[in-house]
C-alpha positions in Angstrom: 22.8 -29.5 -119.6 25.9 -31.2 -118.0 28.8 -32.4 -120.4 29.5 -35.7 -119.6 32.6 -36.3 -122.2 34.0 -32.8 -120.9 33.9 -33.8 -117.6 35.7 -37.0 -118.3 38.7 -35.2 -120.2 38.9 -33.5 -117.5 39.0 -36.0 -114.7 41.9 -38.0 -117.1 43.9 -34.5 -117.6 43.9 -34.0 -113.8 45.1 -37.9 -113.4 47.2 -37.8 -116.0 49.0 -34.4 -115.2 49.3 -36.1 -111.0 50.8 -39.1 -112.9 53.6 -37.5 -114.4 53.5 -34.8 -111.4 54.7 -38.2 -109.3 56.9 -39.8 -111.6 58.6 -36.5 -112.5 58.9 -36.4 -108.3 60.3 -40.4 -108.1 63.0 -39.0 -110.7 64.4 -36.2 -109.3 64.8 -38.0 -106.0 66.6 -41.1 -107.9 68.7 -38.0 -109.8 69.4 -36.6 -106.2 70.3 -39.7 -104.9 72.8 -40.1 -107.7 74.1 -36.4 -107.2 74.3 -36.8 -103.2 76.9 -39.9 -103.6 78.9 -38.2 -105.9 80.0 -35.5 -104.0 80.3 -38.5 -101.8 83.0 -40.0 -103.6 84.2 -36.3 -104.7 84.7 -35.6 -100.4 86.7 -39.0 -100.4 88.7 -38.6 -103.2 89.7 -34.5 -101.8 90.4 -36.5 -98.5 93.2 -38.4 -99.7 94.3 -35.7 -102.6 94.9 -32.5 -101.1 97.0 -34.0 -98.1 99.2 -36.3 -100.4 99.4 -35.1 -103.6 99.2 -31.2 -103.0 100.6 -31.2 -99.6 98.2 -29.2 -98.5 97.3 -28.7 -94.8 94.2 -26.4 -95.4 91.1 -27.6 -93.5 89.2 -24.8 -95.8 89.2 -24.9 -99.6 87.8 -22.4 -102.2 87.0 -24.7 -105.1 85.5 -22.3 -108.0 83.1 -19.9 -107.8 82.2 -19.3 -104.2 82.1 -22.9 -103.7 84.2 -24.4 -100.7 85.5 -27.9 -99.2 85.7 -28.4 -95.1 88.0 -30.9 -94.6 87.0 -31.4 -91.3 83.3 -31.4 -91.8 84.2 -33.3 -95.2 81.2 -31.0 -96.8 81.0 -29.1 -99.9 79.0 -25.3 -99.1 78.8 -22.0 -100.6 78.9 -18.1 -98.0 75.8 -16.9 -98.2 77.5 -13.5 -96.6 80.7 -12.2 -95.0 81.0 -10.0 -92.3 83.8 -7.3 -92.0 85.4 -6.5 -88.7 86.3 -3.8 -87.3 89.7 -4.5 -87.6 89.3 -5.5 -91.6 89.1 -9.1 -91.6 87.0 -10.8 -92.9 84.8 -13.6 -91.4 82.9 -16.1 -92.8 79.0 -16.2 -91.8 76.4 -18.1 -93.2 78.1 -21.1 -94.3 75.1 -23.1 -96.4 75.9 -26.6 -96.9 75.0 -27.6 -100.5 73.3 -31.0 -99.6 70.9 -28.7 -97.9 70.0 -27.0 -101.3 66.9 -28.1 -103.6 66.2 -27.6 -106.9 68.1 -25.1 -109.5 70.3 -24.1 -106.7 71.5 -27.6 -105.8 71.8 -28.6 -109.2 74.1 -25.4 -110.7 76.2 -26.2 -107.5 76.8 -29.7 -108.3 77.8 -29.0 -112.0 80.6 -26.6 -110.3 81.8 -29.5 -108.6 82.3 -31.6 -111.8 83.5 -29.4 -113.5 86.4 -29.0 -110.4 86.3 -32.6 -110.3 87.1 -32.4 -114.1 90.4 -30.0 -113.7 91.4 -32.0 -110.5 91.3 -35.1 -112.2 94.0 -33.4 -115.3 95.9 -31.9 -112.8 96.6 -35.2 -110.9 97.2 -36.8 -114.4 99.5 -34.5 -115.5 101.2 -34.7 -111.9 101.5 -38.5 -111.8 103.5 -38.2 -115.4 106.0 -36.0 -114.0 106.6 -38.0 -111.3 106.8 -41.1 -113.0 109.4 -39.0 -114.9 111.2 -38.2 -111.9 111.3 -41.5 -110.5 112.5 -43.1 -113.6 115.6 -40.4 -114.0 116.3 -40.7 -110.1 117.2 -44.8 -111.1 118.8 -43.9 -114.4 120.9 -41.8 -111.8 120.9 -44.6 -109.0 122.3 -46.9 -111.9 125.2 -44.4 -112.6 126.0 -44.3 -109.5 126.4 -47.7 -108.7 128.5 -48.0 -111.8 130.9 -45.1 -111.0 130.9 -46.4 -107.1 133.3 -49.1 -107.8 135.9 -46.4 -109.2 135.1 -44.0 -106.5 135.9 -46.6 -103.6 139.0 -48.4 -105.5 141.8 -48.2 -103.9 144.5 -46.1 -105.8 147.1 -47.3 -107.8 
């Protein structure tokens, strides 16, 4: 004889189980979303940095761990290989941009970037101090200067 109530629980487990399937699904995309304008910003704010602050002219960055910055492409991607030349240098192939990543990949690559995004933000704190510093000894200087300037350029007695 057919189970009626077993049949049932199992229709709901199947619904319930696609429910969650799709709101697990609307998530991730929201918490990709999220990720994808981050490095976003991140690719604006290396734009501007590396240029002024660093005085870098490097159209290729190595970030950490095997994770790299085109400037010109203004794209965060990883080497999937590298090819040796004859001649023993190497060049890059296989160039994977990380927005074209899913899942665990994706995700382990985007915590690499925060956590760069986390040093780069000390180190530019730490930079602006010391030139804060600087600028405020170069008018203590300035201020000296203009003090001794009217003995310098006095005539002489």
């Amino acid at each position: 004889m057919f189970n009626w109530k077993k049949a049932e629980k199992s229709v709901d487990f199947n619904l319930e189980t696609e429910r969650k399937a799709l709101s697990f699904a609307a998530e991730e995309r929201e918490r990709r979303r999220k990720a994808e304008t981050f490095l976003s910003t991140i690719s604006k704010v290396l734009q501007i940095v590396i240029p002024d602050f660093f005085g870098s002219e490097e159209q290729e960055l190595e970030l950490e761990n095997g994770i790299f910055y085109s400037m010109g492409k203004k794209n965060f991607y990883i080497l999937t290989y590298v090819v040796v030349g004859v001649d023993g240098t190497e060049k890059d192939e296989g160039k994977v941009d990380i927005l074209s990543l899913k899942g665990k990949p994706f995700w382990e690559n985007v915590q690499q970037i925060m956590e760069y995004a986390h040093t780069l933000l000390d180190d530019l704190e730490r930079r602006e101090a010391g030139r804060k510093q600087l600028m405020n000894d170069m008018e203590l200087l300035n201020r000296r200067m203009e003090q001794k300037e009217a003995l310098w350029y006095s005539p002489r007695l």
